[in-house]
N, C-alpha and C positions, 0 to 999 in steps of 0.2 A: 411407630406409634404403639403405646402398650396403655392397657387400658381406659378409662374414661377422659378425653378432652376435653377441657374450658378452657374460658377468658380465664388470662394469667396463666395458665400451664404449661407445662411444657411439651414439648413436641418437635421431634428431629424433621428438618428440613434442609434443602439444598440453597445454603445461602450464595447469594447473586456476586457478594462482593469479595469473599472469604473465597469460593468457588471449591467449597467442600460441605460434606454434609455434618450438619452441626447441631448444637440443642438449639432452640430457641424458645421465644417467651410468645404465645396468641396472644395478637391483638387482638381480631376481628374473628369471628365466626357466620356462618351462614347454614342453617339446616343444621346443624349438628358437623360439621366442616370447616375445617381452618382457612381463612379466605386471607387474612392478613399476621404477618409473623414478625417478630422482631431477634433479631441475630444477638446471641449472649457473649461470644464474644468482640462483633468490633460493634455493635448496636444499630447498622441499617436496619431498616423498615422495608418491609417487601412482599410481594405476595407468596405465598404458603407454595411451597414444590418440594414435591417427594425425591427421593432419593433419584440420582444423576440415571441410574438404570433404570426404574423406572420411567422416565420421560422417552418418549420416542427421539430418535438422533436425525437431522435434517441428511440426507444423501447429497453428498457429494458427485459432480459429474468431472470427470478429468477430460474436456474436450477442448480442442485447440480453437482457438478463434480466430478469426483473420489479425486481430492484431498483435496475436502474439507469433504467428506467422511473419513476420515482419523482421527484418534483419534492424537490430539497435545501431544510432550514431558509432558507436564503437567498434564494433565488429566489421560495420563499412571502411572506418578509418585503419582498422588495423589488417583489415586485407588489402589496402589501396597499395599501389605498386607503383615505381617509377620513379625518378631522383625528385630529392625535396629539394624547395625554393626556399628560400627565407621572404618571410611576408612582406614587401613595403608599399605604400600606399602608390607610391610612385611605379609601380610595376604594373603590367598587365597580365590575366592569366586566361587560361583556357577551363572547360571543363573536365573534371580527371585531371586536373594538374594536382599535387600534391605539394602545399606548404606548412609551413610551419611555423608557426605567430610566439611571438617571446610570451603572453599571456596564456593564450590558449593551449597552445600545443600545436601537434599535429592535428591538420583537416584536408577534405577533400572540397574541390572547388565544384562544386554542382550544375550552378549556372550562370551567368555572365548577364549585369544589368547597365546600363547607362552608367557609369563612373562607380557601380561596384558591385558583386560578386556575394553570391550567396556562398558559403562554407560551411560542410557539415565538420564539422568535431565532434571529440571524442563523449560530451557529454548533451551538445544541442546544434540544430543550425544558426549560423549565424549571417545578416550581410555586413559586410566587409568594404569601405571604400577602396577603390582601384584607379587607375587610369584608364579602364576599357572605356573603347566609345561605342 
């Protein structure tokens, strides 16, 4: 900002949508301060911010959380061991059995329910009809 501001003038701001710092045109003023701006060139409306260095920058925390602790469908399925099945409804399976479904792929059989079988795969769990009783 170089010498005197008004309505209509211009005045370098950090426009929101460009996400660079650019001319614009004052709308609004308050006190002698640009409270509202309008971007020259793609023409948003927004409020007045000074350049990207001056604005203080929100910190960041790189700490793990429980759920990212958590092993993915994926990485379950593709350390699962043991000879695969091919899936039919007509089959019965255990948990830790490892099949394989013409849609889904490869999955691991979880847990065992009244005529069907929860299966994790590789991108969700799924149940599964079975013969288990």
């Amino acid at each position: 900002m170089t010498g005197k501001i008004s309505t209509g003038g211009d005045v370098d701001s950090f426009c929101t949508r460009c996400r660079l710092n650019l001319a614009h045109i004052v709308v609004a003023m308050v006190a002698g301060v640009p409270v509202r701006v309008k971007c020259r060139t793609c023409g948003s409306t927004h409020r007045f911010r000074g350049a990207p260095s001056d604005r203080p920058r929100p910190v960041r925390r790189e700490s793990a959380s429980p759920r990212s602790l958590r092993p993915t469908p994926a990485s379950v399925v593709d350390a699962a061991e043991g000879p695969e099945h091919s899936y039919r409804m007509e089959d019965s399976y255990r948990p830790g059995d490892v099949i394989v479904h013409s849609v889904f792929g490869k999955g691991v059989v979880q847990k065992t329910l009244f005529r069907k079988c929860s299966i994790l795969f590789r991108d969700r769990e799924r149940i599964l009809a079975t013969a288990n009783t």
